[in-house]
C-alpha positions as CSV (number, residue, x, y, z in Angstrom):
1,X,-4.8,-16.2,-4.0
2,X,-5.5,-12.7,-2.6
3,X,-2.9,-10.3,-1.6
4,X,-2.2,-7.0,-0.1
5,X,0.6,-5.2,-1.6
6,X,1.4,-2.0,0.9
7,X,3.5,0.6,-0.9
8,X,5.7,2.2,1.4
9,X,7.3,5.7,1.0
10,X,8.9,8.6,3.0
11,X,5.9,11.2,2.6
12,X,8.0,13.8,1.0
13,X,7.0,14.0,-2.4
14,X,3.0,14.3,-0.9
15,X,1.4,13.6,-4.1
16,X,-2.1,13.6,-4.2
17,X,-4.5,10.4,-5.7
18,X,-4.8,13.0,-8.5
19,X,-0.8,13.2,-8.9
20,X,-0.2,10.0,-8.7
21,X,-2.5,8.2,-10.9
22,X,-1.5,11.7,-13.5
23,X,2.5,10.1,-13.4
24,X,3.0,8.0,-16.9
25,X,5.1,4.9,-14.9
26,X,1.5,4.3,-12.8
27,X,-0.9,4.5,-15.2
28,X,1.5,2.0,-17.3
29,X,1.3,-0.4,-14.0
30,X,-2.6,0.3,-13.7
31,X,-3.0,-0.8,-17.4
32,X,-1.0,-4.0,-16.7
33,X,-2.7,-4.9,-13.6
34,X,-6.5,-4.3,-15.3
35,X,-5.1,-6.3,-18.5
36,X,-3.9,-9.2,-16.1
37,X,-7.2,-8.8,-14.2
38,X,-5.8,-9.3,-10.8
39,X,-6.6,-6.0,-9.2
40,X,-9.1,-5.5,-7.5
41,X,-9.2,-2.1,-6.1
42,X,-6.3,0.2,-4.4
43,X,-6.3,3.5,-2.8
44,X,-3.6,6.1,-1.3
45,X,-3.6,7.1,2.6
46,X,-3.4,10.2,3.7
47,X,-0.2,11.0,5.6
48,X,1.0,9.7,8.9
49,X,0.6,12.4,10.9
50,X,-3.1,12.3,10.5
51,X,-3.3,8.6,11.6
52,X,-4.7,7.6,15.2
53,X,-3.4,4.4,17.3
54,X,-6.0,3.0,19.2
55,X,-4.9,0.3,22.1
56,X,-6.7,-1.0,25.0
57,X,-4.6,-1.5,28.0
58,X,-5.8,-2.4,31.5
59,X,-9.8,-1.7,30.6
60,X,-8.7,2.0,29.4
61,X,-9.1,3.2,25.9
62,X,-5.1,5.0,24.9
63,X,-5.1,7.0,21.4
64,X,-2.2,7.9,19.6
65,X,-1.6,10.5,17.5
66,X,0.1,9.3,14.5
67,X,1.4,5.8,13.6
68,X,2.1,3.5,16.6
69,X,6.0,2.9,15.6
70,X,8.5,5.7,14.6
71,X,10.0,4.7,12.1
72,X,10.7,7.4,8.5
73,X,8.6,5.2,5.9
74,X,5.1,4.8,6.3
75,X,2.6,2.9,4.5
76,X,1.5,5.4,1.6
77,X,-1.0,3.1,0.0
78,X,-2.3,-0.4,-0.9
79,X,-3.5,-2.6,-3.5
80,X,-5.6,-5.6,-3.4
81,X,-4.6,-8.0,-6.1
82,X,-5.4,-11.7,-6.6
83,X,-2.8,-13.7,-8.3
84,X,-2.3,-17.5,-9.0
85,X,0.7,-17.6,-6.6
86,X,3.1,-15.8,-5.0
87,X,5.3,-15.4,-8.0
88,X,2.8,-13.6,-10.0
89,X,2.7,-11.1,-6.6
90,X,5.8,-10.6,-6.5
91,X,5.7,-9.7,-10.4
92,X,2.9,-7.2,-10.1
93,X,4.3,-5.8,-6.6
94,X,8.1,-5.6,-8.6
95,X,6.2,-3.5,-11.7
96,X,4.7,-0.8,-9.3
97,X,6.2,2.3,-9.4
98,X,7.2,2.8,-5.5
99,X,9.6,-0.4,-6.0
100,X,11.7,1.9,-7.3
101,X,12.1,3.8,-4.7
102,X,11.3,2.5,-1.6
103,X,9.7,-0.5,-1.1
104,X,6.4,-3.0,-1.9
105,X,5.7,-5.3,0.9
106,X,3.0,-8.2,0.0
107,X,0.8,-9.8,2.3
108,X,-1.3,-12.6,1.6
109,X,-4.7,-13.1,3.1
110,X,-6.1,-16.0,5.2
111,X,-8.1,-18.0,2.8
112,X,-11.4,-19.3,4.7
């Protein structure tokens, strides 16, 4: 079953794709991931404040400047992962690095 793990973090640290994949504890996770075969491919997002909300309310076209809810984590990254189950998700999502810290919330996808 497919999966989207989204890795959550405060933006303070601002590491680059570069820095992050550079950090021991993620390429350890990367090697597990490619040795279980379940990854498919994952990237990091630039930071919130370069986001846009788009909405469409009443026929007019609204756009938002940043994430749509204000809250002080933001979705730093993702992964795309197919696992056997859920419990093999949750043991991937558990290994990654921003567990640790802040959080690793897994989405499954509509199969179809």
């Amino acid at each position: 079953m497919r999966y989207m793990l989204l890795m959550w973090d405060d933006e303070t640290e601002g590491l680059s794709p570069e820095q992050i994949v550079a950090r021991p504890e993620f390429s350890t996770w990367l090697k597990d991931v490619e040795s279980r075969g379940v990854r498919h491919r994952g990237a990091r997002l630039r930071p919130a404040a370069e986001a846009r909300t788009v909405r469409i309310r009443d026929g007019k076209l609204l756009v938002t400047d940043g994430p749509f809810a204000e809250t002080k984590d933001q979705i730093a990254g993702y992964e795309l992962v197919d696992c056997a189950n859920l419990d093999e998700a949750i043991e991937v999502a558990a290994g990654h690095p921003t567990a640790t810290k802040f959080s690793v919330e897994i989405r499954p996808f509509w199969e179809g």
